[in-house]
C-alpha positions in Angstrom: -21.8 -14.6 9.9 -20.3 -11.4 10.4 -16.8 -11.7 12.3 -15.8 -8.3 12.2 -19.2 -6.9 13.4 -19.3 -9.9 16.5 -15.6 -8.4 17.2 -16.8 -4.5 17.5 -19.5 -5.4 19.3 -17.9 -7.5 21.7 -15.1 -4.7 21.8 -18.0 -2.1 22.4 -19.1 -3.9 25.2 -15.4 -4.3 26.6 -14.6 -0.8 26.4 -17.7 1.1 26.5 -15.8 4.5 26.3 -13.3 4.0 24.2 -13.5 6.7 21.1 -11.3 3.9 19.0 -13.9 1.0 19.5 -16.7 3.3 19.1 -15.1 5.0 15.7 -14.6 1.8 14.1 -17.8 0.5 14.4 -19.4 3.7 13.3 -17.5 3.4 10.5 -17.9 -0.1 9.3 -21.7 0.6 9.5 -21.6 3.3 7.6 -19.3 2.1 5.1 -19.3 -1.5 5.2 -15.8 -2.0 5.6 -12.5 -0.6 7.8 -8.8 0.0 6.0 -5.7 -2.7 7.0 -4.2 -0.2 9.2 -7.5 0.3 11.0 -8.2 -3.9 10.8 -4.5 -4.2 12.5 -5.0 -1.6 15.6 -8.7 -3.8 16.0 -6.5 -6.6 16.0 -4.4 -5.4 18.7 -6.6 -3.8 21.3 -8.7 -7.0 20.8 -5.6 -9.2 21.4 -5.3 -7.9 24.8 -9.2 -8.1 25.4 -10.6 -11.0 27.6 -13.9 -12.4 26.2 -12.9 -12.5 22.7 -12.3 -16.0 21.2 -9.1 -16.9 19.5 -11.1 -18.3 16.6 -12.2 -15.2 15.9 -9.0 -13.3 16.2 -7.6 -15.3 13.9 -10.2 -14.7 11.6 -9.5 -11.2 11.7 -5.7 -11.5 11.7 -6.4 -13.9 8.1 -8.9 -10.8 6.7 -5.7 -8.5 7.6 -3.8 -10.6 5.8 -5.8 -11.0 2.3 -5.7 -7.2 2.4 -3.1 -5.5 0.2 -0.7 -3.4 1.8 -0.6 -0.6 0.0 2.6 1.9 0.0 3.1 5.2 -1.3 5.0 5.7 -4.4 8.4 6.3 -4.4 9.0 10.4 -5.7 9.0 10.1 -9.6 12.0 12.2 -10.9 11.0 15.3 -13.0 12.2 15.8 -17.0 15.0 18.1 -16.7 14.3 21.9 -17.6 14.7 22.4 -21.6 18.0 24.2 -22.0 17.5 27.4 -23.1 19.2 28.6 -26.9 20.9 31.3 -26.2 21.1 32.3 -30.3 17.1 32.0 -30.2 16.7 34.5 -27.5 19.3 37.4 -28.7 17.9 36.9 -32.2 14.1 37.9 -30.7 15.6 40.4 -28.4 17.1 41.9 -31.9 13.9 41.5 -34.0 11.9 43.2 -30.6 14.8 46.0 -30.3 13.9 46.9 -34.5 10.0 46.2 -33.6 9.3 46.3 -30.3 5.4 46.0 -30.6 5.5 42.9 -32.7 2.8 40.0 -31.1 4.2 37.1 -32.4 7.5 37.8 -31.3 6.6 39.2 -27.9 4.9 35.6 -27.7 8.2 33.7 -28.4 10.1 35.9 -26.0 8.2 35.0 -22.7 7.8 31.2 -23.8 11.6 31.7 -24.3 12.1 33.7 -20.3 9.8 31.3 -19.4 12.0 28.3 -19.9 8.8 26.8 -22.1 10.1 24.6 -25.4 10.3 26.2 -28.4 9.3 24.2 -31.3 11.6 23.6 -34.0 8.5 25.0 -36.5 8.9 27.9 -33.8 12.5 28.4 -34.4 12.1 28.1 -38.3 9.3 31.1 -37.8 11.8 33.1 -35.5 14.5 32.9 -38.1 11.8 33.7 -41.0 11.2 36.6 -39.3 14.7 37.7 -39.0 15.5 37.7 -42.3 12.5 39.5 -43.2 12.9 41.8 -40.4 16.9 42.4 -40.3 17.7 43.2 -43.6 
C-alpha cells in the first residue's frame, strides 16, 4: 500500500489545477520518491485539505520524520597563502639579471610571483645555481 501515491492522488483530485500537486506527483512517478522539503510542503497543503484521513497524514508526517535533514556545510577555512622568501626571490631575480634566458630559473621565478611553494629541494637547486652562476 502506497501512502504517498493515495495522498497525491487524492490531492490531485482536490486541487485539480494546482502546478504544486501536479509537480509532485509527476515527480514521484518518475523517480520513485520526493525530497523532505518537498514531503513537508505535501504535508502542509494536505493538512488543510478536507477528504484526507488523519491516518494517513500521519503516515506521511512519520515518513517526514525518518528522513534525514540534511544541511549544508559550514564554509571550510582555506590554508593560509605560503609566505613568500624574500631571499629566494632576489637571489633568482640576480641569477635572471646575469642570465636572463635561463628555463629553469624562469620556472622558479613565476612559481615564486605566483605565490606557489617552493620545495626545499627547489631552494637547494636555486642556491646550486647561484654559486655556479655568481661567482
Amino acid at each position: 500500500m502506497d501512502i504517498l501515491l493515495d495522498i497525491l492522488k487524492e490531492m490531485q483530485k482536490a486541487h485539480p489545477a494546482s502546478d504544486f500537486v501536479n509537480s509532485l506527483l509527476q515527480q514521484y512517478c518518475n523517480r520513485g520518491g520526493l525530497s523532505k522539503k518537498q514531503l513537508e510542503g505535501l504535508h502542509s497543503k494536505a493538512g488543510k485539505t478536507n477528504g484526507i484521513s488523519q491516518a494517513k497524514l500521519a503516515t506521511l508526517e512519520a515518513i517526514i520524520k525518518k528522513k534525514p535533514t540534511r544541511e549544508r556545510a559550514a564554509a571550510t577555512i582555506s590554508a593560509p597563502l605560503p609566505v613568500k622568501d624574500e631571499a629566494v626571490g632576489k637571489q633568482i631575480a640576480a641569477i635572471l639579471e646575469k642570465y636572463p634566458q635561463h628555463k629553469r630559473l624562469l620556472f622558479f621565478r613565476s612559481k615564486f610571483e605566483n605565490n606557489e611553494n617552493i620545495s626545499v629541494a627547489e631552494i637547494a637547486e636555486i642556491e646550486k645555481f647561484g654559486k655556479i652562476l655568481l661567482k
